[in-house]
Gaussian input, Z-matrix of N, CA and C with variables (Angstrom, degrees):
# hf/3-21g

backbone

0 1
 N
 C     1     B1
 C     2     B2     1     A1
 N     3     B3     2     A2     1     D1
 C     4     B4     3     A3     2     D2
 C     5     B5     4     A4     3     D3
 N     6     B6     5     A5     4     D4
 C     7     B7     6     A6     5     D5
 C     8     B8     7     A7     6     D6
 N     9     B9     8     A8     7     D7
 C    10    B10     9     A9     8     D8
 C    11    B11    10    A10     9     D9
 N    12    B12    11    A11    10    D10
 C    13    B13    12    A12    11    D11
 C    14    B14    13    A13    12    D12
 N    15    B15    14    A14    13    D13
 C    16    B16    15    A15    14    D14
 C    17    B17    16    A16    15    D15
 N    18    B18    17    A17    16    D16
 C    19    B19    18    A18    17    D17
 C    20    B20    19    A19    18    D18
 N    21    B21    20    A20    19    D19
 C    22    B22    21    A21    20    D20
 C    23    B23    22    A22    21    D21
 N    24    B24    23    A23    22    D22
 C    25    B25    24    A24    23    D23
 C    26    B26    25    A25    24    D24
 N    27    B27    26    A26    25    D25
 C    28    B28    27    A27    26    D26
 C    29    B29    28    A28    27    D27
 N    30    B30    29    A29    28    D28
 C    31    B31    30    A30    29    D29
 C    32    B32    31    A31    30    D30
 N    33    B33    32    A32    31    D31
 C    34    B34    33    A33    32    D32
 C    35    B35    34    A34    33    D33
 N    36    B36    35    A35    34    D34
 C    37    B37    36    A36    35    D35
 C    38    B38    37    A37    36    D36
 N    39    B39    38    A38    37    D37
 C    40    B40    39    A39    38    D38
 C    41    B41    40    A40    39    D39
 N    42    B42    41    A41    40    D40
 C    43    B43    42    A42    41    D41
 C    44    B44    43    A43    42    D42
 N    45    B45    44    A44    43    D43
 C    46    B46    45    A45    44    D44
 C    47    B47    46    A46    45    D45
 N    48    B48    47    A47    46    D46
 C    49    B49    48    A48    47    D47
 C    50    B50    49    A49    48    D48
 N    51    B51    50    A50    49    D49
 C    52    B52    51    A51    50    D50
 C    53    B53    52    A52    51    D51
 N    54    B54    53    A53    52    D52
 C    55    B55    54    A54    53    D53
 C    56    B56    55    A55    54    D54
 N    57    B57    56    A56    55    D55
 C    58    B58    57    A57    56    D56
 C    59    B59    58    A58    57    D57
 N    60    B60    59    A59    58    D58
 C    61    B61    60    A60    59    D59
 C    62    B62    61    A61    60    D60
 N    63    B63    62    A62    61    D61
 C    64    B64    63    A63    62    D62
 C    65    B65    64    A64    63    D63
 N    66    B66    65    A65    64    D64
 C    67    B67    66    A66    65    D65
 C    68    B68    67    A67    66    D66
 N    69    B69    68    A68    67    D67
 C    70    B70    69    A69    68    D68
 C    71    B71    70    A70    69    D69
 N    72    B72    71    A71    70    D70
 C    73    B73    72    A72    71    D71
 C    74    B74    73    A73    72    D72
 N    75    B75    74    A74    73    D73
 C    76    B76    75    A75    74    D74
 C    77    B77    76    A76    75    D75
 N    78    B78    77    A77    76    D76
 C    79    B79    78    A78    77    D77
 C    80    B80    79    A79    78    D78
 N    81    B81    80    A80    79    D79
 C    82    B82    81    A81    80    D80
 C    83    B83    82    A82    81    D81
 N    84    B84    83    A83    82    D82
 C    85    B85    84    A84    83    D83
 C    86    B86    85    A85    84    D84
 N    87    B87    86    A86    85    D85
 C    88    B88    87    A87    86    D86
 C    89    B89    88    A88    87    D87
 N    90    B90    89    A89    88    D88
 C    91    B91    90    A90    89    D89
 C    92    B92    91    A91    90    D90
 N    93    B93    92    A92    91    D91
 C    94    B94    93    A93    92    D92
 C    95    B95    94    A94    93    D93
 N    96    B96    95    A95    94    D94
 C    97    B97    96    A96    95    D95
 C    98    B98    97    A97    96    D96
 N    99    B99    98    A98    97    D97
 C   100   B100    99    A99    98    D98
 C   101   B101   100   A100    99    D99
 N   102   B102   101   A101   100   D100
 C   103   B103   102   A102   101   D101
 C   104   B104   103   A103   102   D102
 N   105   B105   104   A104   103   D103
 C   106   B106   105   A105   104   D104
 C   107   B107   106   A106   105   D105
 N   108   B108   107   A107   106   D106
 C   109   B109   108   A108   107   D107
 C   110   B110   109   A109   108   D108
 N   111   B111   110   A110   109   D109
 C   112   B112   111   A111   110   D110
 C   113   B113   112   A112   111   D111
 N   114   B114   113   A113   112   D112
 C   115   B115   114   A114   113   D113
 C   116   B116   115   A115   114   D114
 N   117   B117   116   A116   115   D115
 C   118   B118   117   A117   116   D116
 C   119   B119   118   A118   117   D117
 N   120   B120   119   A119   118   D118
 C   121   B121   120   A120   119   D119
 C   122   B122   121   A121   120   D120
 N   123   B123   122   A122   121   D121
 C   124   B124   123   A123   122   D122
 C   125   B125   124   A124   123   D123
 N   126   B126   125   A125   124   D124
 C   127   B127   126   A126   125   D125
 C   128   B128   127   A127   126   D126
 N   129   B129   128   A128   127   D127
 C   130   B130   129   A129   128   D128
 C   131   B131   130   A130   129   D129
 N   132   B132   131   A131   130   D130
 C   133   B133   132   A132   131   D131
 C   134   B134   133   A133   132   D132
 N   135   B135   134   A134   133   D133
 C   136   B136   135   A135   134   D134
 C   137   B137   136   A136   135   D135
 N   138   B138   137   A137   136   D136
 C   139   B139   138   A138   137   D137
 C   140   B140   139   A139   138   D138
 N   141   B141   140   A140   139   D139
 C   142   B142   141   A141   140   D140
 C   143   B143   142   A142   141   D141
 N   144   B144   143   A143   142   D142
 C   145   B145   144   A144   143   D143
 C   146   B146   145   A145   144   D144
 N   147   B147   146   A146   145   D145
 C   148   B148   147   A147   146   D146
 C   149   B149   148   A148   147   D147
 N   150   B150   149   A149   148   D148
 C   151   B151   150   A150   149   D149
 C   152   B152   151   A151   150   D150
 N   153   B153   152   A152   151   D151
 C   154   B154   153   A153   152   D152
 C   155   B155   154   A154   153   D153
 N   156   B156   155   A155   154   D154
 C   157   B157   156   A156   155   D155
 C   158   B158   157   A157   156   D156
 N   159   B159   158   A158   157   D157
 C   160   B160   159   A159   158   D158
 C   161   B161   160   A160   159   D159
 N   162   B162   161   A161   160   D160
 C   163   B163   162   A162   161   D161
 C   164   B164   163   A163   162   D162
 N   165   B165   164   A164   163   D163
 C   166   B166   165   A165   164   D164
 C   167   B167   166   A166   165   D165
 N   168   B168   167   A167   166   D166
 C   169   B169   168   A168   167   D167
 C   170   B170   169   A169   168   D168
 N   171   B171   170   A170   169   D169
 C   172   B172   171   A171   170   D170
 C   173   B173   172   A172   171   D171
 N   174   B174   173   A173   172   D172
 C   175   B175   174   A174   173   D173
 C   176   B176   175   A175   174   D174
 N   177   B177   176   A176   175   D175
 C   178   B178   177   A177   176   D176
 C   179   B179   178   A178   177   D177
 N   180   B180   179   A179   178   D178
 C   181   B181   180   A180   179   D179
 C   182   B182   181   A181   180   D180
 N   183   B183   182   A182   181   D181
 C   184   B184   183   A183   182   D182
 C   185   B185   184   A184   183   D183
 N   186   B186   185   A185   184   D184
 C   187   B187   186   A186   185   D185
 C   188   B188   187   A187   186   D186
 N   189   B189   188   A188   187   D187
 C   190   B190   189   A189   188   D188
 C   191   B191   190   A190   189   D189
 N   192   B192   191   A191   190   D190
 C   193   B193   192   A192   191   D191
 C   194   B194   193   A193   192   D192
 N   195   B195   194   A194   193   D193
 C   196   B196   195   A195   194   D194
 C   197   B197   196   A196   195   D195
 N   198   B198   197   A197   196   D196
 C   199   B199   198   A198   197   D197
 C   200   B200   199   A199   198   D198
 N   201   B201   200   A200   199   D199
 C   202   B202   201   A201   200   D200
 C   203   B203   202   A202   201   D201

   B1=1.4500
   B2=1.5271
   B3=1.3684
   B4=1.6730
   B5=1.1618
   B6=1.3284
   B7=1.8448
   B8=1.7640
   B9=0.8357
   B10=1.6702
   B11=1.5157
   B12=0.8748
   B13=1.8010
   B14=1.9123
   B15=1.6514
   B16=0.8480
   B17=1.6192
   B18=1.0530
   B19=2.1687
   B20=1.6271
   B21=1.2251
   B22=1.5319
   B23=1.6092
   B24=1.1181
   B25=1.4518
   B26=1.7601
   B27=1.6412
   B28=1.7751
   B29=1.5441
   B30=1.7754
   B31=1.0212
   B32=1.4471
   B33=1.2728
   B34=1.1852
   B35=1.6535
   B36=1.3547
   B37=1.6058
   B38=1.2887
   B39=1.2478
   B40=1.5804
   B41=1.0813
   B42=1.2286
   B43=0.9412
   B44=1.6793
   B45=1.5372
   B46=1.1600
   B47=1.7758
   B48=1.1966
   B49=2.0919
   B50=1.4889
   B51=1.3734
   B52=1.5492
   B53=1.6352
   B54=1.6055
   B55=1.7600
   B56=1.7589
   B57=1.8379
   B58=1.1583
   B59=1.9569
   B60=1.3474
   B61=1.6717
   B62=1.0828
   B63=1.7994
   B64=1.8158
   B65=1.3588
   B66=1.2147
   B67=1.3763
   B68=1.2608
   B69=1.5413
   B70=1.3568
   B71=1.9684
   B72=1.4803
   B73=1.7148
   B74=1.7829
   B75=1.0111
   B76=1.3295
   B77=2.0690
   B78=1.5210
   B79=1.7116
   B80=1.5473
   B81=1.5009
   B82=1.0945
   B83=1.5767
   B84=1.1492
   B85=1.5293
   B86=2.2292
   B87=1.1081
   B88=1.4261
   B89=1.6353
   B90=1.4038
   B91=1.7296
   B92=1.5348
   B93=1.5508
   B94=1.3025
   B95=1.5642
   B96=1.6930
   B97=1.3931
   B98=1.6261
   B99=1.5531
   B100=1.4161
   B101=1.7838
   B102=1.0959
   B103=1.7809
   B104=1.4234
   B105=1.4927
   B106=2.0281
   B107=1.5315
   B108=1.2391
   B109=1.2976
   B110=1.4953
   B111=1.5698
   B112=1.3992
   B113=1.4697
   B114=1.5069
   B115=1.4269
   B116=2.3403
   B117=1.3023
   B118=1.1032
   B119=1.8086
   B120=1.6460
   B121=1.4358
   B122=1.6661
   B123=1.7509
   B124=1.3064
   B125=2.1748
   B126=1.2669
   B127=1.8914
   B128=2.2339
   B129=1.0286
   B130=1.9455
   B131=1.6582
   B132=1.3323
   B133=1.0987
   B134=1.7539
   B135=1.6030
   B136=1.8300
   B137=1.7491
   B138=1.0829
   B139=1.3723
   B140=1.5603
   B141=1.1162
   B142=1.5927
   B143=0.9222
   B144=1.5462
   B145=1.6371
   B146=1.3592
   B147=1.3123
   B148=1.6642
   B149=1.3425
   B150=1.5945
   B151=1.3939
   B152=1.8236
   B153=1.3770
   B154=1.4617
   B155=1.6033
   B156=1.4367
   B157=1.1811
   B158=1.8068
   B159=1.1536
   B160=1.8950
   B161=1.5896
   B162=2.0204
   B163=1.5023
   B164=1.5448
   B165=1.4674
   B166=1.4579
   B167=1.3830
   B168=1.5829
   B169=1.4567
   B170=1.3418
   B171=1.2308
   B172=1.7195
   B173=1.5826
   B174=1.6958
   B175=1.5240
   B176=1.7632
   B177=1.3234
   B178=1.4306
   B179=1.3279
   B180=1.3190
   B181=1.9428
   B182=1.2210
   B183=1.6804
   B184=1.3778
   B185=1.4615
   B186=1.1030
   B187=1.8157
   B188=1.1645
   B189=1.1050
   B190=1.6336
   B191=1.8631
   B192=0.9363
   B193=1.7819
   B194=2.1280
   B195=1.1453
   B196=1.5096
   B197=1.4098
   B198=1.3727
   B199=1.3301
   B200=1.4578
   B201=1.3779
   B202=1.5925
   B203=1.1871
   A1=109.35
   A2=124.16
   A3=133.07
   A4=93.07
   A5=98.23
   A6=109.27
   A7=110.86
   A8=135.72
   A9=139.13
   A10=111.45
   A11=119.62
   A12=134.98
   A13=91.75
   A14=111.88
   A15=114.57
   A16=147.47
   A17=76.54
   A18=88.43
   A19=93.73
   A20=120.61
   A21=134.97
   A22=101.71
   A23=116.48
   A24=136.67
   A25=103.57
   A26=89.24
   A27=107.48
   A28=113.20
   A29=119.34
   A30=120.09
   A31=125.19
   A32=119.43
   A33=126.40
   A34=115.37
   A35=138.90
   A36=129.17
   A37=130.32
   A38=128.91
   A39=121.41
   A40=92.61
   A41=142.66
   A42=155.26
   A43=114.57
   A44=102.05
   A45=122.78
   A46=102.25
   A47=100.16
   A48=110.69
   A49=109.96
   A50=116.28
   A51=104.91
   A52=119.31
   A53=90.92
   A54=91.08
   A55=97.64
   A56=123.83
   A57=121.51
   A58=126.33
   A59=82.10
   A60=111.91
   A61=127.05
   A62=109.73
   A63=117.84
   A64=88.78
   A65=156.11
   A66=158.08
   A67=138.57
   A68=118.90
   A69=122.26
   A70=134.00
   A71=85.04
   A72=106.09
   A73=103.97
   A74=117.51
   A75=127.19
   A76=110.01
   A77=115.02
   A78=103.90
   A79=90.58
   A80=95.43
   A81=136.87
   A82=118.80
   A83=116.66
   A84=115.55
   A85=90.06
   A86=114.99
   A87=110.75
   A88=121.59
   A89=103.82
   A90=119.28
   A91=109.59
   A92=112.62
   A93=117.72
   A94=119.26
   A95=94.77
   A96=87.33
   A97=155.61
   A98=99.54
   A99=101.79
   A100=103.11
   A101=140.30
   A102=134.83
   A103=97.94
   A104=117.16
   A105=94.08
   A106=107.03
   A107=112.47
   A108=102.19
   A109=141.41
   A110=133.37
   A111=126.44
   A112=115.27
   A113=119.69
   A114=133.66
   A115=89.77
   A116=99.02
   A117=88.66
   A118=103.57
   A119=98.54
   A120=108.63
   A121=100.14
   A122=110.53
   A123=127.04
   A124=114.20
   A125=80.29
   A126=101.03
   A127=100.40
   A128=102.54
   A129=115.00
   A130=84.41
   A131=145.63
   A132=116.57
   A133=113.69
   A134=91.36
   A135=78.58
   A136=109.52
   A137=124.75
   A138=119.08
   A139=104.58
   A140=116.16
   A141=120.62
   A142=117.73
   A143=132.52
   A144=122.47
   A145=94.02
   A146=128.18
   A147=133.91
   A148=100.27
   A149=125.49
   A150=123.75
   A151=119.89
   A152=107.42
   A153=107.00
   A154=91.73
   A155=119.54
   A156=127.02
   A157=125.16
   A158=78.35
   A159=108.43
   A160=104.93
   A161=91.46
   A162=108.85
   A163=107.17
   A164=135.88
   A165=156.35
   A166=79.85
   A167=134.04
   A168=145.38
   A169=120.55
   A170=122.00
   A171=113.57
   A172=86.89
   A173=96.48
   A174=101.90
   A175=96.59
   A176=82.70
   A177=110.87
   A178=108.65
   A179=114.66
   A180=135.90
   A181=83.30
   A182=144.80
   A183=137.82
   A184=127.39
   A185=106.72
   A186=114.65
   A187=98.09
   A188=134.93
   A189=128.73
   A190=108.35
   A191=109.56
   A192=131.80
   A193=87.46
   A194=121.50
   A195=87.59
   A196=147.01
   A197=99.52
   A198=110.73
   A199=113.21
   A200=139.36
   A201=120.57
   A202=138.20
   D1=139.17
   D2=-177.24
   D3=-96.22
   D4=122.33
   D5=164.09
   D6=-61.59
   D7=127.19
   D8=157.70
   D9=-42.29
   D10=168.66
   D11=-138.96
   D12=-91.14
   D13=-50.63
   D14=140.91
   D15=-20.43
   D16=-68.60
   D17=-173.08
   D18=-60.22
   D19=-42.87
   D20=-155.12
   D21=-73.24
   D22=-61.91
   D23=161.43
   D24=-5.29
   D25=-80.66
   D26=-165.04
   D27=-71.04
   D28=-22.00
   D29=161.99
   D30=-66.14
   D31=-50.70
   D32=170.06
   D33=-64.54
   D34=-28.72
   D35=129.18
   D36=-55.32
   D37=6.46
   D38=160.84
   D39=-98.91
   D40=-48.92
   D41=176.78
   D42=-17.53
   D43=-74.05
   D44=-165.90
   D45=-74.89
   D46=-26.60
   D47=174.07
   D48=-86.22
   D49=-6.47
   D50=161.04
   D51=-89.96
   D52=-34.32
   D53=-175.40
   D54=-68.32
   D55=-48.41
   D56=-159.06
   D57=-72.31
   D58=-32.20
   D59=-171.08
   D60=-115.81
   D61=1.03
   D62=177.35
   D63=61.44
   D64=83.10
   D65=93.01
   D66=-26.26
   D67=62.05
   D68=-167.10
   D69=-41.71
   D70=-55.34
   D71=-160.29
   D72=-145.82
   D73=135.26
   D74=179.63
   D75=-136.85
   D76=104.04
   D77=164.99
   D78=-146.73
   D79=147.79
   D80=155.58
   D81=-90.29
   D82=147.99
   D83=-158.67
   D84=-127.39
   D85=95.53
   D86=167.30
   D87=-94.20
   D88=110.34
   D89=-165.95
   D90=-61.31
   D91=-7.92
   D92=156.69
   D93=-170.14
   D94=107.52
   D95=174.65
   D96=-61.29
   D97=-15.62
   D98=173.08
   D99=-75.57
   D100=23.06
   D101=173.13
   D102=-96.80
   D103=-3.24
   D104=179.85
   D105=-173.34
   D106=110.30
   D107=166.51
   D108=-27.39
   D109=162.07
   D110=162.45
   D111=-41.94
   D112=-41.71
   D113=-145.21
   D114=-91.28
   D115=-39.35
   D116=-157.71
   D117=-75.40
   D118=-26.48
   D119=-177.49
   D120=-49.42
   D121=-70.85
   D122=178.54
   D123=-27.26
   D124=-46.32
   D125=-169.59
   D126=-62.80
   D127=-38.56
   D128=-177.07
   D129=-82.88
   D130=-69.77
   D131=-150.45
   D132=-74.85
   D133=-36.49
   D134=171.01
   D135=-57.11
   D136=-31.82
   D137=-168.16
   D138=-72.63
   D139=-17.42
   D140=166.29
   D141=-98.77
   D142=-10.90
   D143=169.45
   D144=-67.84
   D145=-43.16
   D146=-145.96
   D147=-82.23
   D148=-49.54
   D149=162.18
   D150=-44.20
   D151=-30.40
   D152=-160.54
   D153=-91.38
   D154=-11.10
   D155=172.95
   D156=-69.18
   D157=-47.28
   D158=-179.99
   D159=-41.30
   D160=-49.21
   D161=-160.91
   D162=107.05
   D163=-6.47
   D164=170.82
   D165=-58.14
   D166=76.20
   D167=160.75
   D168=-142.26
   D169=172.15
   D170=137.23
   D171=-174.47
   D172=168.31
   D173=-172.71
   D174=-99.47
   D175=159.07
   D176=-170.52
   D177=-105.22
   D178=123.13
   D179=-169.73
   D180=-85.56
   D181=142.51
   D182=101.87
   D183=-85.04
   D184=25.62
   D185=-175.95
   D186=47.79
   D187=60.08
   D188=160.94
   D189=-129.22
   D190=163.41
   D191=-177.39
   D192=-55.52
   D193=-31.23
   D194=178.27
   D195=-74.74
   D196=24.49
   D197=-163.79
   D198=-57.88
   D199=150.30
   D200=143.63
   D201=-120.03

């Protein structure tokens, strides 16, 4: 079976963040799986690695003790 352009994408960036960055473990938790394919799941997080790349971020205060 050929992985999609997608699937391939995010594998080959964990990939490269385990050898570069010690990258242990990576899950996403979907509250229901029939709303999105493997491909489309794969397709939103690369689109958020690349945003979180940009810097299209910022951290989020909840006034609580977890800050770091």
């Amino acid at each position: 079976m050929d992985m999609s352009s997608d699937r391939q994408a995010l594998t080959t960036r964990y990939a490269r963040m385990q050898a570069e960055e010690g990258l242990v473990d990576v899950k996403y938790l979907l509250s229901n799986v029939a709303e999105a394919t493997t491909d489309e799941v794969c397709r939103e997080v690369e689109a958020m690695h690349d945003a979180l790349g940009r810097g299209e971020c910022k951290a989020l205060d909840f006034g609580d003790i977890s800050k770091h």
